[in-house]
N, C-alpha and C positions, 0 to 999 in steps of 0.2 A: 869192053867197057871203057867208057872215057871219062878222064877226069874232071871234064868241067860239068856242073851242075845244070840241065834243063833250065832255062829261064821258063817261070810260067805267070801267066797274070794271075794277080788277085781274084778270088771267087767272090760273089755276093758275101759271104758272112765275114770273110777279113775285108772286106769294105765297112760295111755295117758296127764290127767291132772297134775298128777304128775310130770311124766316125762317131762314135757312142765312148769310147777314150777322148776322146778330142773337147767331148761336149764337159765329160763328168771333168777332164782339167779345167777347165774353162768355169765353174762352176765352183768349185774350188777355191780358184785363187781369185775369183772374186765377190763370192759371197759366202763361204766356210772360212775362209782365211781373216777377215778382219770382225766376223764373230767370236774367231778362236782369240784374236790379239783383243779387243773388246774385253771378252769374259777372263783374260789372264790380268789385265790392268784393273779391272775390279776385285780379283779374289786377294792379284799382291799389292794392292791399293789399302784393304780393308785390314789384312795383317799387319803391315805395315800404321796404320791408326790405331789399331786395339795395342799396338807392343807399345806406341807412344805415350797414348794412354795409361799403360800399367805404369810407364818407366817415369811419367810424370805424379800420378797418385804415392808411389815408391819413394819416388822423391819428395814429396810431400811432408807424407810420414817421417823420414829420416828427417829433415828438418827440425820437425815440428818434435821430436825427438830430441835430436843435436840442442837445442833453445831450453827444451826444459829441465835436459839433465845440469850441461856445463855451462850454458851461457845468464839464464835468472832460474838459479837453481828452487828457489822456492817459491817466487815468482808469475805462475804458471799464465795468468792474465796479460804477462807482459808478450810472451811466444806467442796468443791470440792476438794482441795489438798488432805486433810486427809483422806477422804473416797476412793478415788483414789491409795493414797498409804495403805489402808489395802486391796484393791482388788487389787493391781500388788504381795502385798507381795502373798497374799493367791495365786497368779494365777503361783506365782515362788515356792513355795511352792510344789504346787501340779505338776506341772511340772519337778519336781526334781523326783517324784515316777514313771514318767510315763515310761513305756516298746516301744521301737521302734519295728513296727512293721518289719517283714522280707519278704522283697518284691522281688519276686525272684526265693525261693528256695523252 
C-alpha cells in the first residue's frame, strides 16, 4: 500500500453539484442578501418609531402632569395654553422648512 492518495477526476455529479453550489452562492448574495438587509431596516426601522412614539406621548403626559400639579397648581387652562403654544411654535417651526410640492409640471 502506498501512501499517497490516487489522484482521480471529478465524476459528472461533483461537477454538477458544484456548479449548482456556485449558482445558489451567486444567488444569495445577490439577491437573498440585500432582501434580508432590506426586511432588517424595516422591522428595526418600525421599532425604533413606535419606542419614539411612546417615549414622546410619555413625555407628554408627564409634562402635562409636572404643569398641573406644581407649576399652576389650580390653574389647569394655563398647562393647556402652554403646551399648545410649544406645539403651534414646533408646528411653525417646521413648517418654515417645508418644500412646496410642483403640481403641474
Amino acid at each position: 500500500m502506498s501512501d499517497q492518495k490516487e489522484q482521480r477526476e471529478p465524476d459528472v455529479v461533483d461537477k454538477v453539484f458544484g456548479q449548482l453550489d456556485h449558482v445558489m452562492d451567486t444567488v444569495h448574495d445577490r439577491v437573498l442578501r440585500p432582501i434580508f438587509i432590506a426586511g432588517r431596516a424595516v422591522a428595526f426601522g418600525s421599532i425604533l418609531l413606535l419606542m419614539a412614539i411612546v417615549l414622546a406621548v410619555a413625555l407628554v403626559i408627564g409634562v402635562v402632569r409636572f404643569f398641573d400639579v406644581y407649576v399652576f397648581a389650580s390653574h389647569q387652562w394655563l398647562t393647556y395654553v402652554c403646551i399648545g403654544a410649544v406645539f403651534v411654535a414646533a408646528g411653525l417651526f417646521i413648517w418654515r422648512y417645508r418644500r412646496p410640492e410642483n403640481v403641474g409640471k
